[in-house]
Each structure stands twice: as structure tokens, then as C-alpha cells.
C-alpha positions in Angstrom: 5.7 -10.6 23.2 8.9 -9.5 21.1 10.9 -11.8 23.2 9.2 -14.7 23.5 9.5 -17.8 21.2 7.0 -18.2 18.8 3.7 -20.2 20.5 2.9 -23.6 18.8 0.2 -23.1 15.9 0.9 -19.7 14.7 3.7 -19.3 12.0 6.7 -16.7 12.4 5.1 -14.0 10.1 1.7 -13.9 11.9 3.8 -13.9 15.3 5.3 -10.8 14.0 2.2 -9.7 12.7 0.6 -9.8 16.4 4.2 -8.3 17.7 4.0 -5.3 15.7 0.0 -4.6 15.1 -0.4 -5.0 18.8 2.6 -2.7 19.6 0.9 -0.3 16.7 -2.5 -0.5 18.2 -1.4 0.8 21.8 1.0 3.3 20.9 -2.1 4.9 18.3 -5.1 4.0 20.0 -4.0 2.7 23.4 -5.7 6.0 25.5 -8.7 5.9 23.9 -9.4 2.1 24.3 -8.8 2.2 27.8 -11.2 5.4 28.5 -13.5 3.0 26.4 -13.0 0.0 28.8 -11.5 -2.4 26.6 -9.1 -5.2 28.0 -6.5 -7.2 27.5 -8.3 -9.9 26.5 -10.9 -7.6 24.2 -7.3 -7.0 22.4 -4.9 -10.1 22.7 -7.3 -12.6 23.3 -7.0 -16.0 21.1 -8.2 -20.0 21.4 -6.1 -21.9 23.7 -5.9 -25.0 21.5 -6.2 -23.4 18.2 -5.3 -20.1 18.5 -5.6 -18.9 14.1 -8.7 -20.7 13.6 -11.1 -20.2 15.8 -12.2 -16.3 14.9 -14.8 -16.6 17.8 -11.9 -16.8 20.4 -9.7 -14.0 19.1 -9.4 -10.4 20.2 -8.8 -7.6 18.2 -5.0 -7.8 17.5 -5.6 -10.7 15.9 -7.3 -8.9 12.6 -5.1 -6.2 12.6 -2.3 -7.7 10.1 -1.6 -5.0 7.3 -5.1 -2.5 8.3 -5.4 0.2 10.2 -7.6 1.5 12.8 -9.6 4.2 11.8 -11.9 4.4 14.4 -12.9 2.7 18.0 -16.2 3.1 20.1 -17.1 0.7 23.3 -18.4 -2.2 21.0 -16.4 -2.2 18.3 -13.0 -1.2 16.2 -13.4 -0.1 12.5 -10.4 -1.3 10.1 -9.5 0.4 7.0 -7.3 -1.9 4.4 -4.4 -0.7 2.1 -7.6 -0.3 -0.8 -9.5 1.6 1.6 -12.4 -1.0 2.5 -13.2 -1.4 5.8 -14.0 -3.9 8.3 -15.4 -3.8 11.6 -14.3 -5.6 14.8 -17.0 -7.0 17.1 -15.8 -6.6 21.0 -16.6 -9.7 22.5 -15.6 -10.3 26.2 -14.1 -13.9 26.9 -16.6 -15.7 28.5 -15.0 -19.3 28.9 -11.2 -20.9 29.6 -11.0 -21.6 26.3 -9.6 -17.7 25.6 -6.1 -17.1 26.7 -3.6 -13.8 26.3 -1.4 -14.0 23.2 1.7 -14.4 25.8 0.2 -17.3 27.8 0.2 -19.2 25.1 3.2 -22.3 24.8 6.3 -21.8 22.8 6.9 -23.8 19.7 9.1 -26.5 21.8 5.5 -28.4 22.3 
């Protein structure tokens, strides 16, 4: 993802965003979500056609931006933002062709 141009719809900042939560989000929780069966798509999932504003079709890296992961079970991921709140992360499996991976989506030349 760190190499490919930016896909149409999503600004430069939330691009790197994605880049470096997702990158963040493997390298710190990466074992555990796999022993916990989460996928790709669970993670890096977003709408085809309007990947930032349809929530419904967006995996987990999507939220990440500034928060952490404090914690991960089969169903969900719970966030912790810089003023300690938290948020939790339903895991919702793609069902249609609507949800594509982060990197399949088309560069900004569109």
C-alpha cells in the first residue's frame, strides 16, 4: 500500500493514515488477530464506490487513524483515543461485491 498511488476518493492524509495504522496494526496485533481468524477483508476492507463514507463497508483499519488497539477478541477490536475514551470495532465479514481490499482500489488517475 506504501507504493501505490493514492485511490480515487480518499485524500493523501487518510491514505497515509490507512498506510501506517495498517502497518501499526499487524506489526502489534497481527499474531493475535490471525489465531482469532480475522481476514484481510475484516481489516482492509472498504466500499468499492465510496470507500470514506460508507462505515458499513469498512474494515477495521479504517478507524484506526490516531487510536490505538487496546484489545481484540473474535468479534470485535477495542480502540483507546489520545484522551483515553474508547471505541469498539464491530467485525463484520463482507458479505457482497460492494467490499473491496484497500489495494484493489483505483488510483487517483480515474
Amino acid at each position: 500500500m506504501s507504493r501505490m498511488a493514492v485511490p480515487a476518493g480518499i485524500s493523501p492524509t487518510d491514505w497515509e493514515g490507512f498506510v501506517s495504522g495498517g502497518a501499526r496494526l499487524l506489526e502489534e496485533w497481527g499474531a493475535q488477530l490471525a489465531a482469532l481468524d480475522w481476514t484481510a477483508a475484516d481489516l482492509f476492507a472498504l466500499h468499492r464506490e465510496r470507500p470514506m463514507d460508507r462505515y458499513d463497508h469498512a474494515g477495521l483499519v479504517r478507524f484506526l487513524g490516531k487510536k490505538g488497539v487496546r484489545a481484540v477478541t473474535t468479534m470485535s477490536a477495542t480502540l483507546a483515543t489520545k484522551s483515553g475514551s474508547t471505541q469498539t470495532f464491530h467485525r463484520r465479514t463482507p458479505m457482497n461485491t460492494d467490499w473491496v481490499l484497500m489495494w484493489e482500489l483505483g488510483d487517483g488517475d480515474r
